[in-house]
N, C-alpha and C positions, 0 to 999 in steps of 0.2 A: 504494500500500500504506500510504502513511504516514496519508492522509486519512481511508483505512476503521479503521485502527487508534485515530486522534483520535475519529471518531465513536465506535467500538464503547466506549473507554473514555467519553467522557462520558453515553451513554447508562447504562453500568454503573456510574458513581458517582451519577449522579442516582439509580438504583434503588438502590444500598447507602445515599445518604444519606436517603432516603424511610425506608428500611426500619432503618435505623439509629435513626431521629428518631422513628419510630413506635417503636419498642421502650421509647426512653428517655423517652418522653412518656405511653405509657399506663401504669396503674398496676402493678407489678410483682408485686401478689398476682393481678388478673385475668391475667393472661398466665402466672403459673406453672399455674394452674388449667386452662386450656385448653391450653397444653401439655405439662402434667405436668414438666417442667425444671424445676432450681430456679431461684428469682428473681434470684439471683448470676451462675446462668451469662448469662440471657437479659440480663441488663447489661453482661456483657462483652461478648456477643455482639453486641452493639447498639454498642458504643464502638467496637470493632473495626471492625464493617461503616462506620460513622461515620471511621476513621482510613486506614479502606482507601478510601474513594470520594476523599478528599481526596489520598493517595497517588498514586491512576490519573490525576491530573490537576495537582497541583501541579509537584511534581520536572520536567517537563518544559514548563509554562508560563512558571515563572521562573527555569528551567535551572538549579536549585539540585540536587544529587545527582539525575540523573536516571537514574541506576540504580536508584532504589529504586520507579520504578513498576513494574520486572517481579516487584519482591521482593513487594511490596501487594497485586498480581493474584494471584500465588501464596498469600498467605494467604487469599484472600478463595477462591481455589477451593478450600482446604479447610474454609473455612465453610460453602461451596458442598459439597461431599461428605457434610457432616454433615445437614445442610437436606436433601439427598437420601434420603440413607440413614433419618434418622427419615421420613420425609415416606410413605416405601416402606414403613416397617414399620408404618404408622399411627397412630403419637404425634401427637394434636391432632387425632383425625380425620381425617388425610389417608388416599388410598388410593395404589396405583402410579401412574394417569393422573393426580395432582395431581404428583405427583413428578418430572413433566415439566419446568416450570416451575425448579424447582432445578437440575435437570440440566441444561438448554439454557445455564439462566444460568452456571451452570460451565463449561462447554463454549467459552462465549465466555470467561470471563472468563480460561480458562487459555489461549484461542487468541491477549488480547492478551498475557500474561506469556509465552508462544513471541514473539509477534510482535515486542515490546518487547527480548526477549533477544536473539535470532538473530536475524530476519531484517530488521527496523530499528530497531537501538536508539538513542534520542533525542540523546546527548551524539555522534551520528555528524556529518561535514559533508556536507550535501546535494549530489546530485551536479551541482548549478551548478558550486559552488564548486568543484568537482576539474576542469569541464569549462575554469573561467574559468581555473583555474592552468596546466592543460597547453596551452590559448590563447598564453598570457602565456609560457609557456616559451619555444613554438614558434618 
């Protein structure tokens, strides 16, 4: 569980830091135009997805607070809800079957922020270590 969790989140910050890096690098009058948002939001949106990819993946590489990758995952799936929900109503020309896309990516991104929380959270000790201790009790 823990390896599918590593991979899903580094595949999911590679995509928010694409998309994060795409946001802040094209010009922000062509992107309010094709999306109709203003260009304030689509920059925060862009830093966020930017602060969320680094979240899914720092806190738990140099086991610095690594409580706060499930806090990350959780913002990014309601970036992810948003991205949805216009994508469905057709802001930027999307239709429902482009809306896919957003949802799936939510869908994971909130399965690692469960994953992360419940069912293996990073600052836990691996179960060597409890098998090596009650060895060593024994």
């Amino acid at each position: 569980m823990n390896r599918a969790l590593w991979i899903v989140q580094g595949l999911l910050a590679a995509l928010f830091l694409f998309a994060g890096a795409t946001k802040l690098a094209m010009p922000l009058d062509e992107l309010s135009e094709m999306t109709g948002l203003p260009a304030a939001l689509i920059a925060f949106i862009g830093a966020a997805e930017i602060l969320g990819a680094l979240g899914l993946i720092l806190p738990g590489l140099l086991r610095i607070r690594p409580g706060l990758t499930p806090l990350a995952a959780a913002g990014l799936v309601v970036i992810m809800i948003g991205a949805t929900a216009l994508t469905a109503a057709g802001v930027g020309g999307g239709d429902a079957v482009t809306a896919l896309f957003p949802l799936v990516t939510g869908v994971l991104t909130a399965s690692v922020a469960y994953g992360r929380w419940r069912l293996r959270p990073l600052g836990r000790t691996s179960r060597t270590a409890y098998q090596q201790a009650a060895q060593s009790a024994a």
